[in-house]
Phi, psi and omega in degrees: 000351170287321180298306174321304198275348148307299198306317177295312196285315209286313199287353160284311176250017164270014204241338181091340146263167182279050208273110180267353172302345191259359168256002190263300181288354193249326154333293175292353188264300207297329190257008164273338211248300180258356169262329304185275191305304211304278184321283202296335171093068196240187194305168145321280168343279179303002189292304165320318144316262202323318182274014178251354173269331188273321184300344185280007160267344198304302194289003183258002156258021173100346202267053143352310217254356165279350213255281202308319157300322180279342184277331184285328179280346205259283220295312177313316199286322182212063200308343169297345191297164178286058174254299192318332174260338162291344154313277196282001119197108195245328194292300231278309158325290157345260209310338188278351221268300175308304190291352164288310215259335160315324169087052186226011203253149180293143163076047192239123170276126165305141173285157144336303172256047136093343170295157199234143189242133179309121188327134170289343179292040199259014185266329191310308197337298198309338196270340199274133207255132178242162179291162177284005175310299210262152161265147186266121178234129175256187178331312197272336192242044169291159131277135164312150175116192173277163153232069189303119160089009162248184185207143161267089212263149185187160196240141185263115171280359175187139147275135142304088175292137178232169184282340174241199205267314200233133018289123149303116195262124165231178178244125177244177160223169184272198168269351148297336174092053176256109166251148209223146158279145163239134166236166185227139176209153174066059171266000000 
C-alpha cells in the first residue's frame, strides 16, 4: 500500500496538473498503509516511513503546521531518520517565503515609509487577455479553498531558492500591489 500510495503522489505531482483525487488517493493508500502496519503489529521503523510519505503530501493541500508536527512527531520516535531535516527544511523555506512577502529580503529597496516598493507598471497587469473560461481576479478577493475558472494576473518580483528541486517558488504581486506566493509543481 506504500508502493500505491507513492505510485499515486508521484503521478500527482509529475502530471502537471492540480488532480486533486490522485493526491486524495495517495493520502488514503498511505493511511490505509498505516492502520494496515497498526492491525499487524509491524516494525516501528516501517511506521515511521509510511508517516514521513504521507507528510510529504500534507503540504500540497496548504497544512504546513500539520506537516511540521508530524516531522516533529517523527523526528522523537526515531532521530536518524530524515524527518529532522525535512523539519527543517520546510522552517527554513517558510521563513525566507515569509521575509519575502514581508518585503525584509536583501536587496528589495524601501519607501520612506519603511514599505517596500514595488514595479509601478501594475496597470499593464490589467491589459492581459485570458480565454473567457476564466476571470480576472486579484488576491483578496480569492475565497478560501479552491478558485476554479479564476486567474490571477501578476509580475514575479523574485525566484525563491529552495534546498530541494520542487516546489518552485516565487514571489508576485497582483494589480493592487498585493504580494502573494506562488509554488508550481510537475513542470
Amino acid at each position: 500500500m506504500d508502493i500505491l500510495g507513492r505510485a499515486e503522489f508521484v503521478a500527482f505531482s509529475q502530471n502537471g496538473e492540480w488532480d486533486l483525487t490522485k493526491l486524495q488517493a495517495s493520502l488514503n493508500a498511505y493511511e490505509l498503509a498505516l492502520s494496515f502496519n497498526f492491525l499487524v503489529n509491524t516494525s516501528t521503523v516501517i511506521s515511521l516511513f509510511l508517516r514521513q510519505h504521507l507528510l510529504q503530501c500534507i503540504p500540497f493541500l496548504g497544512n504546513y503546521e500539520l506537516t511540521l508536527k508530524g516531522f516533529e512527531n517523527c523526528r522523537w520516535m526515531d532521530p536518524p531518520l530524515e524527518a529532522t531535516n525535512n523539519r527543517n527544511t520546510m522552517i527554513r523555506l517558510l521563513k525566507k517565503l515569509e521575509e519575502l512577502i514581508k518585503g525584509k529580503s536583501k536587496g528589495m529597496s524601501k519607501r520612506k515609509s519603511g514599505e517596500t516598493s514595488l514595479p509601478s507598471s501594475t496597470s499593464s497587469l490589467m491589459d492581459v487577455n485570458l480565454k473567457p473560461s476564466y476571470k480576472k481576479m486579484n488576491l483578496d478577493l480569492l475565497s478560501e479553498g479552491f478558485n476554479k475558472g479564476v486567474a490571477i494576473i501578476g509580475k514575479i518580483l523574485y525566484s525563491v531558492k529552495s534546498e530541494k528541486k520542487f516546489p518552485l517558488c516565487y514571489a508576485i504581486f497582483d494589480s493592487d500591489e498585493k504580494r502573494f506566493i506562488v509554488t508550481l509543481h510537475g513542470i
